[in-house]
C-alpha positions as CSV (number, residue, x, y, z in Angstrom):
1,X,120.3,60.9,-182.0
2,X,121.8,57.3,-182.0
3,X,125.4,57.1,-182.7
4,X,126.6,54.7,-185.6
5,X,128.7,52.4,-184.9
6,X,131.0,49.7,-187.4
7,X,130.1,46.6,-187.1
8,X,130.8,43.0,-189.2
9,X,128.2,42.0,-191.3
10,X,125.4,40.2,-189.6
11,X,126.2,42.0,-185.9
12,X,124.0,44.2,-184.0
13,X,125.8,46.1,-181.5
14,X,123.9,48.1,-178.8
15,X,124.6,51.8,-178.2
16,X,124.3,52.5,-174.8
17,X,123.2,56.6,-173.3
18,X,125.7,57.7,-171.0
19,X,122.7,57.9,-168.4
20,X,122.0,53.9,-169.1
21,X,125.5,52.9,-168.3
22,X,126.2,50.6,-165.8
23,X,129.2,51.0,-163.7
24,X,131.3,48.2,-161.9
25,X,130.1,47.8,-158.6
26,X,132.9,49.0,-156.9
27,X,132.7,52.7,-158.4
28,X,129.2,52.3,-158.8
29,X,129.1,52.6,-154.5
30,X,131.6,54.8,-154.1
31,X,129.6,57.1,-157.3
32,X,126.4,56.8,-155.2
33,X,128.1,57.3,-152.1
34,X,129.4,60.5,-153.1
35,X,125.8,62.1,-153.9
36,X,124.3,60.9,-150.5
37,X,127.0,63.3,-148.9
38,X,126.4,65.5,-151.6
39,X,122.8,65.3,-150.1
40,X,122.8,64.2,-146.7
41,X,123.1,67.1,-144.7
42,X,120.0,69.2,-146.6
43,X,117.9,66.2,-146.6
44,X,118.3,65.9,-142.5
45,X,118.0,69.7,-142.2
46,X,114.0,69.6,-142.5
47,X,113.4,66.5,-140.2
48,X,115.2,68.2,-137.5
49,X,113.4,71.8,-138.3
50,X,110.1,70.7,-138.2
51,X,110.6,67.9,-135.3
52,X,112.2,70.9,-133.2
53,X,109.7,73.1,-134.2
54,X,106.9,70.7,-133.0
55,X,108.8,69.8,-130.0
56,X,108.6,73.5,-128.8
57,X,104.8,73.7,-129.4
58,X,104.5,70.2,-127.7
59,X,103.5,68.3,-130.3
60,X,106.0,65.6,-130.2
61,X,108.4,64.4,-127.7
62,X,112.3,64.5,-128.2
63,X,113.1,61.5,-128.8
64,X,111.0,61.8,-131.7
65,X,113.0,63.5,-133.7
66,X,115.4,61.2,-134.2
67,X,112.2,59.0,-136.1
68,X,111.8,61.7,-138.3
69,X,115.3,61.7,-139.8
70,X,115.3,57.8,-140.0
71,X,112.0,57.8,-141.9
72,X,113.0,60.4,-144.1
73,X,116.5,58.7,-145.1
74,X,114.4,55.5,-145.7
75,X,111.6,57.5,-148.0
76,X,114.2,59.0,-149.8
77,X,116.0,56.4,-150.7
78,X,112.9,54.5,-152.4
79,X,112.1,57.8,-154.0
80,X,115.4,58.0,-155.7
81,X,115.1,54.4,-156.7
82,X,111.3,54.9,-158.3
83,X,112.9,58.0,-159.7
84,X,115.7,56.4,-161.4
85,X,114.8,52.9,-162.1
86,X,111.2,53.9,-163.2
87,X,108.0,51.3,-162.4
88,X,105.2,52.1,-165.2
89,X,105.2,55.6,-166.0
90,X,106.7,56.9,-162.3
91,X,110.4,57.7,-162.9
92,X,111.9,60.4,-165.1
93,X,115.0,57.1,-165.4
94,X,117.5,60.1,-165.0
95,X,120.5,60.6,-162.4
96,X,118.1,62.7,-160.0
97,X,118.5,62.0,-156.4
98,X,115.1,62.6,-154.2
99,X,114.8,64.4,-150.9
100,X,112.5,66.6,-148.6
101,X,111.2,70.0,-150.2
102,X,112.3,73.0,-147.9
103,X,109.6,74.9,-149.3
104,X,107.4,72.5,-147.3
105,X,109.5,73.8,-144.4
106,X,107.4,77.1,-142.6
107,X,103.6,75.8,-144.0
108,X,104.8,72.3,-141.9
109,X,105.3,74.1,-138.9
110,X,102.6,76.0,-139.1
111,X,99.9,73.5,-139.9
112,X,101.8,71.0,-137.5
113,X,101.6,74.1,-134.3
114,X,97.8,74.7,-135.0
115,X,96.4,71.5,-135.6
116,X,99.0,68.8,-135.0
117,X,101.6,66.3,-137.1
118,X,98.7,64.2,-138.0
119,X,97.0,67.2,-139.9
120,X,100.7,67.7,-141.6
121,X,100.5,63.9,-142.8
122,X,97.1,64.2,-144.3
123,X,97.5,67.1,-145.9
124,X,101.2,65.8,-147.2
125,X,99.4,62.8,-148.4
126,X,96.4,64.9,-150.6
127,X,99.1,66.8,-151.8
128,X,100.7,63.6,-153.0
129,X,97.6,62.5,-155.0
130,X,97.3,65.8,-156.4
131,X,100.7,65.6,-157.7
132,X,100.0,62.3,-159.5
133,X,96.9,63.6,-161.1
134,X,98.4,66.9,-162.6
135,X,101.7,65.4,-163.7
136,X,100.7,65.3,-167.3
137,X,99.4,68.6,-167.5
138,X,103.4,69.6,-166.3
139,X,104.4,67.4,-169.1
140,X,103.5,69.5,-171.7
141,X,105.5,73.0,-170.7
142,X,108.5,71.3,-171.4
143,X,108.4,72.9,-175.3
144,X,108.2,76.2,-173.2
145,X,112.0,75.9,-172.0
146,X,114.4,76.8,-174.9
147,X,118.2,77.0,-173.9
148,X,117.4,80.6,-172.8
149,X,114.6,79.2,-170.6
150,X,116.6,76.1,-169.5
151,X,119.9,78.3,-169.0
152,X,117.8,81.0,-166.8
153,X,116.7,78.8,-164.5
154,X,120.0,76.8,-164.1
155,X,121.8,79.6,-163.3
156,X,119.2,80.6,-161.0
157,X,119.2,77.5,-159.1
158,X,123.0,77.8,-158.4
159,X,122.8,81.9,-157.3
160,X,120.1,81.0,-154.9
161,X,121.0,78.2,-153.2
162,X,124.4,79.3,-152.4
163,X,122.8,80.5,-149.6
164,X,122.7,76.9,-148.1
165,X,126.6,76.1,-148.1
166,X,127.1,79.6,-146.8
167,X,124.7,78.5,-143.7
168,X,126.6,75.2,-143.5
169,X,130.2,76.6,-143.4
170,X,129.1,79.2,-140.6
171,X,127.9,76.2,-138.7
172,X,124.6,78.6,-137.6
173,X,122.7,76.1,-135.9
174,X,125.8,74.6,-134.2
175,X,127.0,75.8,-130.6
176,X,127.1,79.3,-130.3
177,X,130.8,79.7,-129.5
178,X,131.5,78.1,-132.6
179,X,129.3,80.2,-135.2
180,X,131.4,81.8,-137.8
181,X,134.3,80.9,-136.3
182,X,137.7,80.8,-137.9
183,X,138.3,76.8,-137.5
184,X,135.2,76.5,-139.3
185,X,135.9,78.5,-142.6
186,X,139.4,76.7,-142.0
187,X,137.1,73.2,-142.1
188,X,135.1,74.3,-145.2
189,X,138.8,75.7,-147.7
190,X,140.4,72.5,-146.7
191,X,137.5,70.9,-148.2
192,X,137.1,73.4,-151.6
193,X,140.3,73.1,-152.1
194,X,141.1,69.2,-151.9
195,X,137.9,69.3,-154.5
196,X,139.6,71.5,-156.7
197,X,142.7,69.7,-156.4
198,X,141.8,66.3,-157.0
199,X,139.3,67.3,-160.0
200,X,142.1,69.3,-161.7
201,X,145.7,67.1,-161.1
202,X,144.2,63.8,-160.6
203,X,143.7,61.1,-163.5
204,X,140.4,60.3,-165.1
205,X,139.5,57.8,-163.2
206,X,140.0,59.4,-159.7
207,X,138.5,62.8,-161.0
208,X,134.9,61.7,-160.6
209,X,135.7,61.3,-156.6
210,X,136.7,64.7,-155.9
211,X,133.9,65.8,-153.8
212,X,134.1,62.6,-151.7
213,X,138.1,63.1,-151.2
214,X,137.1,66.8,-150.2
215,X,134.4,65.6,-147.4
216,X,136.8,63.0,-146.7
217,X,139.9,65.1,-146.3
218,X,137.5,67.9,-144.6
219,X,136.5,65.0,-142.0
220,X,139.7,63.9,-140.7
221,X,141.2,67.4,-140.3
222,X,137.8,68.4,-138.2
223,X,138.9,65.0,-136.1
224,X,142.4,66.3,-135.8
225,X,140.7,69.9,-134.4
226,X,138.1,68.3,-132.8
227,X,135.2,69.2,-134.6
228,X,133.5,65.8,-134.7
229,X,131.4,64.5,-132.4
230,X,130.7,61.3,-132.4
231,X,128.0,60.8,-129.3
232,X,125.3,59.9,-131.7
233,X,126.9,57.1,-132.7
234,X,127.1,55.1,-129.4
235,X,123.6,56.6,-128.6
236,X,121.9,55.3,-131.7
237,X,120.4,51.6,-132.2
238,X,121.7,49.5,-134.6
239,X,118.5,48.4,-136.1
240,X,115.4,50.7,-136.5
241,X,112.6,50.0,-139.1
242,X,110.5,52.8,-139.9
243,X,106.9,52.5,-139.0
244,X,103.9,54.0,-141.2
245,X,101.6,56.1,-139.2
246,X,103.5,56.1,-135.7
247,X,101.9,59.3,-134.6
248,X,98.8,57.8,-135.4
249,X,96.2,58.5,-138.5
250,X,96.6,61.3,-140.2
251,X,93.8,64.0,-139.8
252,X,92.6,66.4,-143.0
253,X,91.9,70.0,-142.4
254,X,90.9,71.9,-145.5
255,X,92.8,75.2,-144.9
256,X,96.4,72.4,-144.3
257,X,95.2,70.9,-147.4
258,X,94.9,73.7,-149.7
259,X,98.2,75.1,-148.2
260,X,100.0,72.2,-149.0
261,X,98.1,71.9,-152.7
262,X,100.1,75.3,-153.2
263,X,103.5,73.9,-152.0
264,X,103.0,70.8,-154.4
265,X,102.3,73.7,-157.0
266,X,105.8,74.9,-156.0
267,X,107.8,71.8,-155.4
268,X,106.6,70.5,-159.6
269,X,107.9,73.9,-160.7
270,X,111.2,73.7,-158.9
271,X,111.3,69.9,-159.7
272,X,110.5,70.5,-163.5
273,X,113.7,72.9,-163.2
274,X,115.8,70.3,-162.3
275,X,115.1,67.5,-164.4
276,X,115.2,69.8,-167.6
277,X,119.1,70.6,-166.1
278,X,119.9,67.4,-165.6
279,X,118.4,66.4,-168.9
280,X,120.6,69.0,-170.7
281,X,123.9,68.0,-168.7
282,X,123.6,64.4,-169.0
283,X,122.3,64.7,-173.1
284,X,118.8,63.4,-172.8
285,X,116.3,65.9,-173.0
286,X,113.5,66.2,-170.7
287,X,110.9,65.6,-173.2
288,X,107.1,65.9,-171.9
289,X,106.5,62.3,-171.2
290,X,109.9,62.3,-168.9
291,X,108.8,65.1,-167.4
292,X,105.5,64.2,-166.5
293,X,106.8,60.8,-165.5
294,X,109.8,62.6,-162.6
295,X,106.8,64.5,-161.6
296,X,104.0,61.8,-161.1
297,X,107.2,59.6,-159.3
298,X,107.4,63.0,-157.2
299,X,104.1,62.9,-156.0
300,X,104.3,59.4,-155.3
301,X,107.3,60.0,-153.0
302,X,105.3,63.0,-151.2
303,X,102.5,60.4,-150.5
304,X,104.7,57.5,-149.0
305,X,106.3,60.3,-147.2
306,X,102.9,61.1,-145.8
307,X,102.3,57.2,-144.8
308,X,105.8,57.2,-142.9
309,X,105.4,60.2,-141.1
310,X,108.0,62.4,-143.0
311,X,107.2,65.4,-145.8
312,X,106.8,66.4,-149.6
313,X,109.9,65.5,-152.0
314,X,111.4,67.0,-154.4
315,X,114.6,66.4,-156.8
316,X,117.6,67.7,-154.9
317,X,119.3,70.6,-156.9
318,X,122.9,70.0,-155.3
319,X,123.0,66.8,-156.8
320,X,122.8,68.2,-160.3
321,X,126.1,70.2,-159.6
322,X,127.3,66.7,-158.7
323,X,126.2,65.2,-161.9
324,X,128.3,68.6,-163.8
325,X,131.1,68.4,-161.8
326,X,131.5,64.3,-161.8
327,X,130.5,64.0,-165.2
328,X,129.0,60.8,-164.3
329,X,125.8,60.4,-166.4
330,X,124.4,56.6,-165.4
331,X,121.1,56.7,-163.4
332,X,122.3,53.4,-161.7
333,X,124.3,55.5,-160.2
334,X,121.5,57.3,-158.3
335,X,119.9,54.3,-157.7
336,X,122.9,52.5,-155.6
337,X,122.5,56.1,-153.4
338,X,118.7,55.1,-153.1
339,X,120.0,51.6,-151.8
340,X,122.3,53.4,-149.3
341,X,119.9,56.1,-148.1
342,X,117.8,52.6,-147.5
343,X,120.5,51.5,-145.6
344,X,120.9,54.3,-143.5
345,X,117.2,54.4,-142.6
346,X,117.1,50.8,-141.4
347,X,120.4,51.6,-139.7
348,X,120.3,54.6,-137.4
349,X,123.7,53.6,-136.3
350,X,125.2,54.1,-139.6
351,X,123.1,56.8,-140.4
352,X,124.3,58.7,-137.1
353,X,128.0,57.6,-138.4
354,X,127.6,60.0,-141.5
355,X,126.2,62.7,-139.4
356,X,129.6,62.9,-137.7
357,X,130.5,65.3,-140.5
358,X,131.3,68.6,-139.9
359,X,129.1,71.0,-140.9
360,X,131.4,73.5,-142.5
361,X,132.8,70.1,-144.7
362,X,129.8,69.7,-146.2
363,X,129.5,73.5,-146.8
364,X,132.9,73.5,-148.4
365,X,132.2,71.0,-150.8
366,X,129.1,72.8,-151.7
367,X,130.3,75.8,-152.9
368,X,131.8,73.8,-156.1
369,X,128.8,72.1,-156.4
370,X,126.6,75.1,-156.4
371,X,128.8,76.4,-158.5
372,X,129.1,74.1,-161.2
373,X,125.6,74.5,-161.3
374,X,125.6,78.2,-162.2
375,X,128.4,77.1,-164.6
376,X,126.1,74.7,-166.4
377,X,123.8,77.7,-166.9
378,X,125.9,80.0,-168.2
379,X,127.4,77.1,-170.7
380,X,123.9,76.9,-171.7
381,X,122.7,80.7,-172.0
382,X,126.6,81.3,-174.1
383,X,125.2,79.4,-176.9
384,X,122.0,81.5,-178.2
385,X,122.1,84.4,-179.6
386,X,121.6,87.1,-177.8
387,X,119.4,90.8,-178.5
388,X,118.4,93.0,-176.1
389,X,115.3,91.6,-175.1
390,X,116.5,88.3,-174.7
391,X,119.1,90.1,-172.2
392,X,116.5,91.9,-170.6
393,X,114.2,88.7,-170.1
394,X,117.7,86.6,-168.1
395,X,118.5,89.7,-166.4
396,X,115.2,90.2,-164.6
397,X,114.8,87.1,-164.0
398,X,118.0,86.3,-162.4
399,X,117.5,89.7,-160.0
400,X,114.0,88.2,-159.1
401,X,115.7,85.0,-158.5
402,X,118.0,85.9,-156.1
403,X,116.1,89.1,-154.2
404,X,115.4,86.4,-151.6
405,X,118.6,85.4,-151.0
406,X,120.2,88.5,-151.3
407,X,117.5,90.4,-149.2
408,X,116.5,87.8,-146.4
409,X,113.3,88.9,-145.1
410,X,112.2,90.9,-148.1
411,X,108.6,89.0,-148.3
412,X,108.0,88.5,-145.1
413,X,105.5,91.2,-144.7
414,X,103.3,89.9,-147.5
415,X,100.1,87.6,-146.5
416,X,101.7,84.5,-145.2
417,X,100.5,82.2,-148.5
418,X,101.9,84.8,-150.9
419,X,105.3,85.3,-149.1
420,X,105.8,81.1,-148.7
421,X,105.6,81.3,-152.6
422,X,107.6,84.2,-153.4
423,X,110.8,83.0,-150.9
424,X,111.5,80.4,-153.5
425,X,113.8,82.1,-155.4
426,X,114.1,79.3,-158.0
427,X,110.2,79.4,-158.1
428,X,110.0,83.5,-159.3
429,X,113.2,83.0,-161.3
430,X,111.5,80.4,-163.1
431,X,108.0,81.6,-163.4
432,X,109.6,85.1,-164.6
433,X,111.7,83.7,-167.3
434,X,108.9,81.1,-168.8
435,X,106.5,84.2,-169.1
436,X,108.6,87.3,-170.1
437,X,110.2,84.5,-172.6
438,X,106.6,83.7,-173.8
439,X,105.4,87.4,-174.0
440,X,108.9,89.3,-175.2
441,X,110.7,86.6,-176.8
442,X,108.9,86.5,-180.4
443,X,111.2,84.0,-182.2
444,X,109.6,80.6,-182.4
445,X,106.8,81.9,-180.1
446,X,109.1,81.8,-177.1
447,X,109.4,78.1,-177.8
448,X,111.5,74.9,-179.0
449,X,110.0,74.0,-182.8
450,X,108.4,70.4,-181.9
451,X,110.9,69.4,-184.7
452,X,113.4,69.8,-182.4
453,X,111.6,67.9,-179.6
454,X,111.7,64.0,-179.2
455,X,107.7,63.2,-179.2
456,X,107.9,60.7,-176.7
457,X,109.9,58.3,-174.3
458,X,110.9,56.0,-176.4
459,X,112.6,58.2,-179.0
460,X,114.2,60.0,-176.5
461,X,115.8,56.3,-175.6
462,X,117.6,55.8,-179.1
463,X,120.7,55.2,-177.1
464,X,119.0,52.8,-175.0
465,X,119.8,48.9,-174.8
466,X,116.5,48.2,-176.7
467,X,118.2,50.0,-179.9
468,X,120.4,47.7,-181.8
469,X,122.6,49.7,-184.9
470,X,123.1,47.4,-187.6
471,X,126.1,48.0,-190.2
């Protein structure tokens, strides 16, 4: 609800959201800058899968590759600006950053192997449309996520992906003498720590830059050990603009499509998770119409990505650790990482600049980021009240969420469609909690009272510019 504020007689003063403040410029970059570190290396990571993977079945050539992660920089940028800024009703106009789904990750390669890339774009591009069209529908769970709900599925988010930093700080698709090595876990607590340092002793105003001091600090120690390699850089152009449809038009095969319809099914589920988290961290609830607005800009972004030869999108959980640990609200914010990721995809140069990061740096800073995100959960799930069925419903659900990550493998004798579903732990996590909440959970019908709801978009903007508070 709109805070009140004192004014003089006659004066209408506007209450801003935390989420509609604008920063100064010069934090504003350095704000967005931090979340396409945050970012940068998992939204590369399936670019340089699937262009290896296709490389290997002869599919594409080598130099290839290297199109891929431009186009998908340049995508995701725009996404995150649709997503942020909002154009009509595509946009949820929160802090959520946009980048390639790796659930889209082993159904790519497969489609891509059997039939080509240009099957992969059509289908990406159906899925897309389908996206658009069923966004609404999504729109209407969101009175099916209670704090229980909400807190679940944080918390899940966090426990499974910490699989992701662990990969990073191992370095395990990096030269082979250098797996798991000790100068990489060195690398990765030099990071941690300078992020724990700098958000704990550091002033308010310096506190919000904590993971970009750690990936900075993380950077020039790998320099001083020799961990950087910065090759790409000379090798890369300066200018390169992204072309739609360079491997020619796509193709449609009904068995790609349908596969991909299922992944959309999967990438709105994991995307509803995380714009109900960010909604609860930043104070602005994800009501229906925002949901079904983040989720139609969604399947826009999936169908540019199909146009300019990259994949599906999704919101990128990491970033909502950033938004917890930061505790910098303003979707402008987000949008200035949209320009960058622009930036970078018009400028391979520059984009191979940032690449120069160590691995293990980036992996460092995610583990507070990751964490923070399981924090944010467990802040939420501390304030109900808990019985024994309610603690039955997050336990399961938690173990189902993280029997992927904790059992690698464990689907992977399961029909091939099944298994791509079940691997997302966040996916089962979630599912499990909105039913066994709906079936077990008899209070309120397993649901928020609608009283408690903001009906629509524009009452969930009360703290808006467009709301004036007279004395």
């Amino acid at each position: 609800m709109s805070t009140t504020t004192k004014v003089k007689a006659g004066e209408h003063t506007p209450s801003v959201h935390p989420v509609d403040e604008k920063p100064p410029f010069s934090k504003l970059f350095f704000f967005g800058l931090q979340h396409v570190l945050a970012m940068y290396a998992g939204a590369v990571a399936v670019p340089l899968i699937v262009g290896g993977a296709m490389v290997e079945a002869g599919k594409l050539e080598p130099g290839d590759i290297a199109h891929l992660v431009v186009a998908d920089l340049f995508v995701a940028g725009i996404a995150s600006i649709i997503q942020t800024v909002g154009i009509w009703r595509f946009g949820a106009r929160l802090p959520v950053i946009q980048g390639m789904s790796f659930v889209s990750v082993a159904p790519m390669i497969a489609i891509g192997s059997q039939h080509g890339v240009t099957a992969i774009y059509g289908s990406v591009i159906v899925c897309g449309l389908m996206m658009m069209l069923i966004a609404p529908v999504f729109g209407y769970v969101v009175r099916y996520f209670p704090p229980l709900v909400t807190g679940t599925i944080m918390t899940c988010i966090g426990l499974s992906l910490i699989s992701v930093p662990a990969g990073w700080i191992t370095n395990e698709n990096g030269p082979a003498d250098k797996v798991g090595s000790v100068e990489n876990f060195l690398l990765a607590l030099v990071a941690l720590v300078t992020v724990i340092v700098i958000h704990r002793f550091a002033s308010a105003q310096w506190r919000p830059m904590s993971v970009l001091g750690g990936v900075i600090v993380g950077t020039v120690v790998g320099q001083l050990v020799g961990a950087t390699n910065w090759s790409k850089v000379g090798d890369a152009n300066w200018v390169g603009v992204p072309q739609p449809f360079m491997f020619g038009m796509p193709t449609f095969e009904w068995a790609s499509i349908l596969t991909m319809i299922i992944v959309g099914l999967v990438i709105m589920t994991e995307t509803s998770g995380d714009i109900i988290a960010i909604g609860n961290i930043t104070g602005r609830r994800a009501n229906k119409r925002i949901l079904g607005d983040g989720l139609r800009a969604d399947g826009l972004s999936t169908l540019l990505g199909g146009v300019f030869n990259t994949f599906p999108y999704t919101a990128f959980a990491q970033n909502v650790g950033l938004v917890s640990l930061s505790r910098v609200f303003s979707r402008y914010v987000v949008t200035c990482s949209g320009a960058i990721l622009i930036l970078l995809g018009l400028l391979p140069k520059m984009g191979a600049l940032v690449s120069t990061i160590p691995m293990p740096v980036l992996g460092g800073a995610g583990v507070a980021l990751f964490g923070m995100v399981t924090a944010s959960g467990i802040r939420a799930l501390a304030g109900i009240e808990w019985t024994e069925v309610r603690a039955l419903i997050v336990g399961v659900s938690i173990s189902i969420a993280v029997l992927p990550a904790v059992a690698p493998g464990f689907y992977d004798h399961l029909p091939e469609t099944l298994g791509m579903i079940l691997h997302s732990g966040i996916t089962t996590g979630a599912v499990s909690v909105i039913v066994l909440n709906l079936l077990l959970n008899r209070q309120n019908g397993g649901h928020i009272d609608e009283s408690m709801m903001m009906d629509d978009l524009e009452e969930s903007e009360v703290h808006s510019e467009e709301t004036l508070v007279k004395k």
